[in-house]
C-alpha positions as CSV (number, residue, x, y, z in Angstrom):
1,X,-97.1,106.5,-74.1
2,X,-99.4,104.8,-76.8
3,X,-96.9,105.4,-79.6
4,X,-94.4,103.9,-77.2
5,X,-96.6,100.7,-76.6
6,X,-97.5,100.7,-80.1
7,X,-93.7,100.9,-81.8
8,X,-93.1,98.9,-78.8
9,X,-90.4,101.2,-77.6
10,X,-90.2,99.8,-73.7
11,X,-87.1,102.2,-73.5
12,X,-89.4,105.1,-73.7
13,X,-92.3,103.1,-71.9
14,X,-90.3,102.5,-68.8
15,X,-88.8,105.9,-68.9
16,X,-91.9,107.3,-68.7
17,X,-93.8,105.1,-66.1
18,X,-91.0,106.1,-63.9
19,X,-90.7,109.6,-64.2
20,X,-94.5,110.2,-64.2
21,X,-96.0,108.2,-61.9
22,X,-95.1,106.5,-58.5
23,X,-94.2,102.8,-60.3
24,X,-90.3,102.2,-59.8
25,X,-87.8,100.0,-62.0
26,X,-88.3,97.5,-58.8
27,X,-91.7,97.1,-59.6
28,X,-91.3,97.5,-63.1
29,X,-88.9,94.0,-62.7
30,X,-91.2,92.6,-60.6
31,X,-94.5,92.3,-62.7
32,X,-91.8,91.6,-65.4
33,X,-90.4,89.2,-63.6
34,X,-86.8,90.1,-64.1
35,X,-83.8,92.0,-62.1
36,X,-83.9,95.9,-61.8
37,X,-80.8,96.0,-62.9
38,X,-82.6,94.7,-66.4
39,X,-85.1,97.2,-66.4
40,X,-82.2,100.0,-66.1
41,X,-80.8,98.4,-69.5
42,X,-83.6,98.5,-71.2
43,X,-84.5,102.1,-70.0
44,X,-80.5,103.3,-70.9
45,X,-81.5,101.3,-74.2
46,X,-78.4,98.6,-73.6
47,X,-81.0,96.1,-74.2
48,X,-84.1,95.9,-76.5
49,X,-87.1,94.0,-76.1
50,X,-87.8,92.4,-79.1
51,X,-89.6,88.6,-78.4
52,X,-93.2,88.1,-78.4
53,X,-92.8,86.2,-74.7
54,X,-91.1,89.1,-73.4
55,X,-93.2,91.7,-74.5
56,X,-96.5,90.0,-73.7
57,X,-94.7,89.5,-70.0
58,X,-94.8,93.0,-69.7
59,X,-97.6,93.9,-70.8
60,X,-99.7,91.0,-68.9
61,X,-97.6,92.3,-65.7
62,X,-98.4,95.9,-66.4
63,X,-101.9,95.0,-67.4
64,X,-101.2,96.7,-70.4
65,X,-104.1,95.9,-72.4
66,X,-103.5,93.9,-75.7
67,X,-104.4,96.3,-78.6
68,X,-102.0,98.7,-77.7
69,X,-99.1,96.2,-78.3
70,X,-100.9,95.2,-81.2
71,X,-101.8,91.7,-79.7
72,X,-105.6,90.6,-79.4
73,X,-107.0,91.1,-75.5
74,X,-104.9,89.5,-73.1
75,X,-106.3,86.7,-70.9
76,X,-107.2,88.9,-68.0
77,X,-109.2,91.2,-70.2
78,X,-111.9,88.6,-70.3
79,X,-114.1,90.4,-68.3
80,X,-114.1,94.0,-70.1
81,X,-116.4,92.5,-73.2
82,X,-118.5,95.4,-73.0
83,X,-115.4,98.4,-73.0
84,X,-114.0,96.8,-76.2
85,X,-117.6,96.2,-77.7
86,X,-118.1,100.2,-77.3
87,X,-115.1,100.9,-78.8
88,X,-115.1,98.9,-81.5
89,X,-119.0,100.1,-83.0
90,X,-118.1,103.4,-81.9
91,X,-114.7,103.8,-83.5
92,X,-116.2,102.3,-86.7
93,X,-118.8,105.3,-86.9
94,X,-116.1,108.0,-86.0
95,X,-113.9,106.3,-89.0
96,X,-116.7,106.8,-91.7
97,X,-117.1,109.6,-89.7
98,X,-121.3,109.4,-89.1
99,X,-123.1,111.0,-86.5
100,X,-125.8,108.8,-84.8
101,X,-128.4,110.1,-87.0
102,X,-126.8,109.3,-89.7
103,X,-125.5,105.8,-88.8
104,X,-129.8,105.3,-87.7
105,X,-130.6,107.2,-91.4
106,X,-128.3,103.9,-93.1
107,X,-129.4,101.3,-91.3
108,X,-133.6,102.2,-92.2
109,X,-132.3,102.6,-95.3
110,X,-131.1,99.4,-95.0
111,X,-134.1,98.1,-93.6
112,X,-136.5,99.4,-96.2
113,X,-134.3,97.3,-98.7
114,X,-134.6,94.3,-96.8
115,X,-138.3,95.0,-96.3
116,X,-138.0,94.7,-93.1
117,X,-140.4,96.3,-91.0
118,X,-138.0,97.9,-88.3
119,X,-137.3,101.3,-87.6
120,X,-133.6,102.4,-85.8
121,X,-133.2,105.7,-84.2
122,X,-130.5,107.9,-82.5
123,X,-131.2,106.3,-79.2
124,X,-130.7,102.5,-80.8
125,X,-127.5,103.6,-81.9
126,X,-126.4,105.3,-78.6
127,X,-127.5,101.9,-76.4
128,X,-125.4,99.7,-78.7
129,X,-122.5,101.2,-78.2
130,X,-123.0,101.8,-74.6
131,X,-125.1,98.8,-73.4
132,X,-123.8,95.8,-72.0
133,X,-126.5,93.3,-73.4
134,X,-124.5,90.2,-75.9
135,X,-125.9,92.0,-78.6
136,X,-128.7,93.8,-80.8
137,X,-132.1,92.2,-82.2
138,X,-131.5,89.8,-84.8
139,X,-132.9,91.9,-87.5
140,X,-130.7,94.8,-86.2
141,X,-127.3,92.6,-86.3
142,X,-128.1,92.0,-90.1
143,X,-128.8,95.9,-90.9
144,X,-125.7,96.8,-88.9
145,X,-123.8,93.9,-91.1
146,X,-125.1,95.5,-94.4
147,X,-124.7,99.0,-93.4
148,X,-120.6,98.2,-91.9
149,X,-120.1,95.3,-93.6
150,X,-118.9,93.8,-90.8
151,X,-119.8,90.4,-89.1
152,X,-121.2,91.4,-85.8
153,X,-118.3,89.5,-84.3
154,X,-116.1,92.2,-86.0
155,X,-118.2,94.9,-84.6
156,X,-117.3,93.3,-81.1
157,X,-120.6,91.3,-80.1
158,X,-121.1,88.3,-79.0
159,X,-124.5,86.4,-79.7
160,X,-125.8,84.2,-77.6
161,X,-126.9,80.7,-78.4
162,X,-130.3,82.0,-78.6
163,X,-130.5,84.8,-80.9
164,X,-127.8,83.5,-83.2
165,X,-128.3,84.7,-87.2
């Protein structure tokens, strides 16, 4: 299904939402906003889907969430901030790959470089990418820019009027 979404194969998409699940081409049309008889073209690959309009109508009507279309978070995913914020510091340590300790070990390094007098440990990391506060400390938004080299925007925070850099 997510190489489906991704290559934006809706043939296959469809196909599958209808033989897996209890969602039927009627519903399918309906969220779409479009005839069944459509959706049975698209799914016997007689018509392609191919516009940016169309596909984010589906995927807005499907609540198909943005990134795995390859858009940026659709309107109604205002509200799940904190899902894509885990993801995104998350999946940036998995890339590099790190463990927690060693994500903690680069940002004192980090730290001591800065002369900053701040110590990060496993249980930091761990709350960042699972907490749903705007985001770290102000001195910990800089080490994690240094250490990812990544705005903290990039890394899927937001900061508050307050704490800003």
């Amino acid at each position: 299904m997510r190489f489906a979404l991704a290559t934006h194969d809706f043939a296959a998409v469809f196909h599958l939402l209808c033989t897996h699940s209890s969602i039927r081409r009627k519903d399918i049309a309906h969220s779409w906003g479009v005839t069944a008889k459509k959706v049975r073209h698209v799914i016997n690959r007689r018509y392609v889907v191919t516009s940016y309009a169309e596909i984010s109508a589906i995927a807005d009507g499907l609540r198909i969430p943005g990134e795995r279309v390859g858009f940026t978070p659709r309107p109604w995913e205002i509200g799940q901030d904190t899902k894509r914020r885990v993801s995104l510091l998350r999946r940036w340590r998995e890339c590099v790959p790190w463990t927690r300790a060693e994500m903690a070990a680069a940002i004192n390094a980090a730290a001591t470089r800065r002369k900053a007098n701040v110590s990060c440990h496993v249980s930091n990391i761990y709350r960042w990418e699972h907490t749903t506060r705007t985001a770290p400390h102000p001195v910990y938004c800089r080490l994690l820019e240094d250490v990812t080299g990544l705005t903290i925007d990039q890394l899927g925070f937001q900061m508050s009027r307050s704490g800003e850099l």
